[in-house]
N, C-alpha and C positions, 0 to 999 in steps of 0.2 A: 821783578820777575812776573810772566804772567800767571794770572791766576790756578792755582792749582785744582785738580778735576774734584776732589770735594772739598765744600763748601760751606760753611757757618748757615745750614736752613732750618729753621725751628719745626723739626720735624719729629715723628714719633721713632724711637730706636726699633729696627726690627730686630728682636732678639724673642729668648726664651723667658724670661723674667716673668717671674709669678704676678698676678693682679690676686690679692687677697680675699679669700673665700668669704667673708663676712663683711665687703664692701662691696657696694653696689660698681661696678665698671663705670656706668654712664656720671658719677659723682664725681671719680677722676678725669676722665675724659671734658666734663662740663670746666673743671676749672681750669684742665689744662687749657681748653679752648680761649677759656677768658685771660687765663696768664698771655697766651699768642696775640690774643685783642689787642692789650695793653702795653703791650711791644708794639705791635704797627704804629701803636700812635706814641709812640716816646717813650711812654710811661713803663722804663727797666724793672724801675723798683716795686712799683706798681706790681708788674708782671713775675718778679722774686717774691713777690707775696701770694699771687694764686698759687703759683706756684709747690711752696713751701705747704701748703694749705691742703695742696693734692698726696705731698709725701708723708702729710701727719694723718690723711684719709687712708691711705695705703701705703706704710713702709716698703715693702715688698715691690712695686711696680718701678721696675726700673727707668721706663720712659720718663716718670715725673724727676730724679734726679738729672738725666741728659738732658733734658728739656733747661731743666735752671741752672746746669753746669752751663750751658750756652747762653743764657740771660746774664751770667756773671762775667762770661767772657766778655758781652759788650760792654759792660759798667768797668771794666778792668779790673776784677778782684778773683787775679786769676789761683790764689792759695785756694781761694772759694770752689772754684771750676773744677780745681785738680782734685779735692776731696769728695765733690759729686761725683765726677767720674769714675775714682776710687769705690766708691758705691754702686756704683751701676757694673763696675768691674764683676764686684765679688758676687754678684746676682747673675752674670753671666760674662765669662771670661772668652770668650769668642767673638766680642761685638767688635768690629772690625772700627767703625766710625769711631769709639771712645777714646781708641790707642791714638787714632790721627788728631782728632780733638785732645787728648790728655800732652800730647808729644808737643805741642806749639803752645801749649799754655807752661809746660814746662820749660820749652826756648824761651819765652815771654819773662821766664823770671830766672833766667842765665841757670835754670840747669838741664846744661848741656848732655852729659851723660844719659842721665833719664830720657832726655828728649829722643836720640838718637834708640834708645831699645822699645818707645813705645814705635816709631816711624817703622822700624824691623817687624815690628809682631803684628803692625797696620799691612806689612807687603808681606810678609809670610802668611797671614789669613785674603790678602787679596792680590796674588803675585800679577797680575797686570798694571794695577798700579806702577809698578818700580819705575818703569819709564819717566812717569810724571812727577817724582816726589824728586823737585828740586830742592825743597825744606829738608830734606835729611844730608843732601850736598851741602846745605849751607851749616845743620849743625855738625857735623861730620868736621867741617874747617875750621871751626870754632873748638871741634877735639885735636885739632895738630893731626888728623888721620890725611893729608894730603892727597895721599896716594888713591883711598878709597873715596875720596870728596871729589877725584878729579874723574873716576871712572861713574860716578856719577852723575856728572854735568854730561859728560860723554852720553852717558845713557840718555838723557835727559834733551839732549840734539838730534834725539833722532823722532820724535815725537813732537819738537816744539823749534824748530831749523833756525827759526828768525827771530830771534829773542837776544839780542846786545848783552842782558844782562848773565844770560848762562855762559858765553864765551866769555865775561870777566870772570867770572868765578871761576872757571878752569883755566884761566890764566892766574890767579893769584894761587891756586894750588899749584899749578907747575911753577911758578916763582918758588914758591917756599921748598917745594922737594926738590928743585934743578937749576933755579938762579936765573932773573929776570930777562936774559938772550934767549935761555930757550922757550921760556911761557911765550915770549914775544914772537920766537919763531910758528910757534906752535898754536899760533892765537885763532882760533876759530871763525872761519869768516862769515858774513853776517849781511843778508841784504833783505830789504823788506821790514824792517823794524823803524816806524815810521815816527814813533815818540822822539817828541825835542826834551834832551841832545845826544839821543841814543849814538845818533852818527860820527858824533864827534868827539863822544866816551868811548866808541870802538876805535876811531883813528888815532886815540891817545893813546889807548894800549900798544895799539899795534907800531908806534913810535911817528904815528902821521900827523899829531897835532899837539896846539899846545895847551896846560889846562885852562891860560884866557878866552881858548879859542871854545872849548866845555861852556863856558860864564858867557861869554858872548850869545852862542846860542841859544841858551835858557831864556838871555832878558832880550832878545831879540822879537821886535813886531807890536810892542810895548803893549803884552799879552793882558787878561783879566788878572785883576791880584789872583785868584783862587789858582788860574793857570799858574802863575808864578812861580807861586809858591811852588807848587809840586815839581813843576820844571829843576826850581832849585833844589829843591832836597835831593834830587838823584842826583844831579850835577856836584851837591856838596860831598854825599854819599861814596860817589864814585872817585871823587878828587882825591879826597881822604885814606879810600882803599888804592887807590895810587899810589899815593905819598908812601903810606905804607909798607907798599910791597917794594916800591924802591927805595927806603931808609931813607926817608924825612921822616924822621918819629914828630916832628913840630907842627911840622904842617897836616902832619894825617891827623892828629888830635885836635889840629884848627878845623877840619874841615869834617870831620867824624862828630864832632859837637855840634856844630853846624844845623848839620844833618838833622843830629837830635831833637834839634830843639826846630825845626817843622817837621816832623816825624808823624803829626795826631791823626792825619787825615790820610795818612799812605802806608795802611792794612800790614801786611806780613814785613811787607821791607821797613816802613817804618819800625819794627819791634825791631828787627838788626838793627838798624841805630841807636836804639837807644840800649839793647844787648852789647853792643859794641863799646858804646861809651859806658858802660858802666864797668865793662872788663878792663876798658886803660884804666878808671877814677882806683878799681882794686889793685890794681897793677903800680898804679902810682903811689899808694898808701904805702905796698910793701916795699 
């Protein structure tokens, strides 16, 4: 999917959150500056340490917890993330950014419920977003909520027209609520989306290709590895959620793993892969 309109930027929370009377401002401010340094240059953990350093200078200031709930998103230690922002919460329960940051770290570790009421209370404090929160379509479909996951996408088309990957996902919600003729009838058309092999994941849905002709595309032009790679993850991605929607349960969990395991470098959608494989591995235990 394309990128959603906000953004993981190490920035200060605009809220109400107290700076504590008996600390100097410019002493949090200073380290948070240096935690931000030490992220430009790699250095996460580094930057979880100014960090940390600013919230024991002033419990109270809520930017210093948002600030390092976002430094642990990129280290992946998203129970971490979710408990800063739980903090930042209770010092002001109005910040709009924390719900949308709190709601994808909780997709990131399959819980879905939560995820989908902080994404609500992210477009109930900012009702223009709705259009763009294609993340709450996709946790939405990960609740069996079809119905609401597909008016979603719908929403979601009318702000973003040429994106391959919204008309899938409102094809696997009409699959699942109406049976795979009518998602197919109903398949969203799609021109302008110029990523390989967007073109030929939309013609597979819509019954015009085949999934070699997906794999074809990907390793076609004998791309840089780094292209490849990404090429194929959506290609495995998208196979997968095929198979799926048409009951090859083998092949969707051939290609859902797949997926997985190049997932590191492809931001939101790679977290669905690996949210996804992790819901068969529980699925398969019971």
């Amino acid at each position: 999917m394309h990128q959603f309109a906000t953004v993981l930027v190490l920035t200060s929370l605009i809220s109400n959150c107290a700076v504590g009377a008996d600390v100097g401002e410019g002493t949090v401010k200073d380290l948070l500056n240096q935690a931000r340094a030490a992220s430009r240059d790699g250095k996460n953990q580094e930057a979880i340490a100014f960090a940390t350093k600013a919230i024991e200078a002033d419990p109270k200031n809520g930017n210093s917890y948002y600030i390092r709930g976002q430094f642990y998103e990129m280290t992946r230690e998203h129970a971490k993330a979710i408990a800063d922002y739980d903090l930042v919460l209770q010092l002001d329960s109005r910040a709009p950014e924390v719900y949308q940051h709190r709601g994808s770290e909780h997709f990131r570790l399959g819980h879905i419920a939560e995820s989908i009421a902080d994404f609500d209370k992210f477009i109930e404090l900012i009702p223009r977003q709705a259009p763009y929160h294609w993340q709450r379509g996709i946790s939405l479909y990960y609740a069996g909520r079809y119905d609401e996951a597909g008016r979603q996408f719908e929403l979601h088309q009318t702000v973003n027209p040429n994106d391959v990957e919204n008309a899938v996902w409102h094809f696997l919600c009409v699959a699942r609520s109406a049976g795979v003729a009518k998602a197919r009838a109903s398949l969203i058309p799609i021109k302008g989306d110029a990523r390989v092999p967007m073109a030929e994941i939309h013609a597979l849905f819509g019954g015009k290709s085949k999934p070699e002709d997906v794999l074809a595309a990907a390793k076609a032009g004998d791309p840089p590895s780094a292209t490849l790679n990404n090429r194929l993850f959506y290609a495995h991605l998208y196979l997968g959620l095929y198979y799926e929607a048409t009951g090859d349960e083998s092949r969707a969990r051939e290609y859902i793993f797949k997926a997985a395991e190049r997932s590191q470098e492809n931001d939101y959608m790679g977290d669905v892969a690996r949210v996804h494989a992790d819901l068969l591995r529980k699925k398969e235990k019971k």
